[in-house]
N, C-alpha and C positions, 0 to 999 in steps of 0.2 A: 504494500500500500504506500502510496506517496505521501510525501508529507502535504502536498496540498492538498487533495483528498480527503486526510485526517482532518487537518484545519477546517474544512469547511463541514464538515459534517459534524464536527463537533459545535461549531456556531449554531447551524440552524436550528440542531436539538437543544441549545441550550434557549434561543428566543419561542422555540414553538411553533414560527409563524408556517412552519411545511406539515408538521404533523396537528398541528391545531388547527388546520383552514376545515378541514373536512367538518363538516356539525354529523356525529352519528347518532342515525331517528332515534334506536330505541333508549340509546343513553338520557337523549331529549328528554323523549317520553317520562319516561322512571323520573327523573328530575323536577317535571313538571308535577307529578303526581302528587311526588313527596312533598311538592311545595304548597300544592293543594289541598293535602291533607291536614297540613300543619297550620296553615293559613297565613303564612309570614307571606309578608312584600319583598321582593328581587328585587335585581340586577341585572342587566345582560353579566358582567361582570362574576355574582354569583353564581350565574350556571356555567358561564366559560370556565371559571374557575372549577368548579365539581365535575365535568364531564369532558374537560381539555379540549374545547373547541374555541374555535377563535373569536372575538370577544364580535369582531365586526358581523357575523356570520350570524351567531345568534343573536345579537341585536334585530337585525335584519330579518331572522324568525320570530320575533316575540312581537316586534313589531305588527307583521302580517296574523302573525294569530289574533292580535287586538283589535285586528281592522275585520276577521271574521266574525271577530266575538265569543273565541275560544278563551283568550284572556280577559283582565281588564286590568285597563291604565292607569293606576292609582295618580300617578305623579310624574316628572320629568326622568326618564330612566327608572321606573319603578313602576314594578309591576304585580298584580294581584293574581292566582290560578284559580281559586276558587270557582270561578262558570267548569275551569277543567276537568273537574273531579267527574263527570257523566259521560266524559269523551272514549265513546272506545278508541283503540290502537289504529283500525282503518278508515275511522272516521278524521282522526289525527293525521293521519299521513297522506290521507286526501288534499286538508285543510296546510298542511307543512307545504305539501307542492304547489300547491296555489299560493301561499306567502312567501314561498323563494323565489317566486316569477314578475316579483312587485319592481316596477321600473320608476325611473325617476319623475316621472307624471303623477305617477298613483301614491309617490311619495309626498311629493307637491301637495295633490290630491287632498293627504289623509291628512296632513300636516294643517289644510287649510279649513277642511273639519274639524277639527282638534281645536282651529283659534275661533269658529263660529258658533261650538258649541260652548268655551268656554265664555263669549261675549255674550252666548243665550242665557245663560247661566248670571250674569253682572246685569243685563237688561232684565231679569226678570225679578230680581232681588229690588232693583231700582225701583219697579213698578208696584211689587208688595206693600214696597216703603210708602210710594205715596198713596197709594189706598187705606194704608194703614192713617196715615197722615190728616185723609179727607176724613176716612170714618170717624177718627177722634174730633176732629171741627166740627163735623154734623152733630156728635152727642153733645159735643159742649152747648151749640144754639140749642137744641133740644133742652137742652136741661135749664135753660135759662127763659124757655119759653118762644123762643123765637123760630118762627117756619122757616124753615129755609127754602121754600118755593121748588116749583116743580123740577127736574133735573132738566138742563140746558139743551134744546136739540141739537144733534151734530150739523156742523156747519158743511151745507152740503159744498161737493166739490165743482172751483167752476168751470162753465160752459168752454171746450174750447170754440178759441177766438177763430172766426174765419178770418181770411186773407183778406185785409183791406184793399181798397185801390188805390194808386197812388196819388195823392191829394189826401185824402180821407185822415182823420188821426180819429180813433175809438174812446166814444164819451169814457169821461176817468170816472170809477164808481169806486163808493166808499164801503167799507164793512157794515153790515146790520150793527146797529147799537144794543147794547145787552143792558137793559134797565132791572137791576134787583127787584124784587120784590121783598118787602121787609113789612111784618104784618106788627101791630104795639103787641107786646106779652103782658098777661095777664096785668094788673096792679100798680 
């Protein structure tokens, strides 16, 4: 054996990156199980770590599992098995080859679901708040005797404008005025 030979084969076993690329299913599998069972939140990291596959690789599977909805995505790099625990093994390896086929589009993709469920999630919290906000206003006038009048119709949307002639400019029209209603309370 040569020495260069020696030298390089002893490099690439020592980084991983040759015998770690491969992700093997059933090692996956059992991994995932266990983490299912247990309930703890992962890593790509953790399972590259327990199973010697390369960290880029099962990212890239745990990934695609979340986007089937084999996993769930607790957090940034953190991930929940718990949906796994009812996965059979063929069902799994089904849903594995369809997650390692994921291209840069459907990464794009999932990534940009990921930012519109999280903004669903910030606008809906927003919206609770001021519901929450209005109903406390209404019981206060209520408690203090005062109606607070019918609720406001929605301001219908307008007409689109046809195409003027040239000459023409389109009378300027002003909003409906919203006059309260305020009734005296009792005394």
């Amino acid at each position: 054996m040569s020495l260069k030979r020696s030298h390089a084969s002893t490099r690439s076993g020592a980084t991983g990156s040759e015998s770690g690329a491969k992700l093997e299913r059933q090692e996956f599998f059992d991994e995932l199980k266990k983490h299912g069972q247990t309930g703890q939140m992962f890593s790509p990291v953790d399972i590259s770590m327990a199973i010697g596959a390369g960290e880029a690789a099962v990212s890239r599977a745990l990934l695609g599992l979340a986007a089937e909805g084999y996993l769930e995505k607790v957090d940034v790099g953190k991930y929940s098995a718990a949906p796994f625990l009812e996965v059979p093994q063929a069902e799994f390896l089904k849903a594995l080859a369809r997650a390692s086929k994921t291209d840069s589009t459907r990464q794009r993709d999932l990534s940009e679901i990921s930012r519109l469920k999280q903004n669903n999630d910030v606008m809906r919290a927003k919206l609770l708040g001021a519901i929450a906000e209005r109903d406390h206003y209404l019981a206060a006038l209520k408690q203090h005797g005062i109606d607070p009048g019918p609720l406001p119709a929605p301001v219908p949307a307008p007409a689109p404008v046809a195409a003027a002639s040239v000459g023409e400019s389109p009378a300027p029209t002003s909003p409906p005025a919203i006059v309260p209603t305020v009734e005296p309370g009792p005394g």
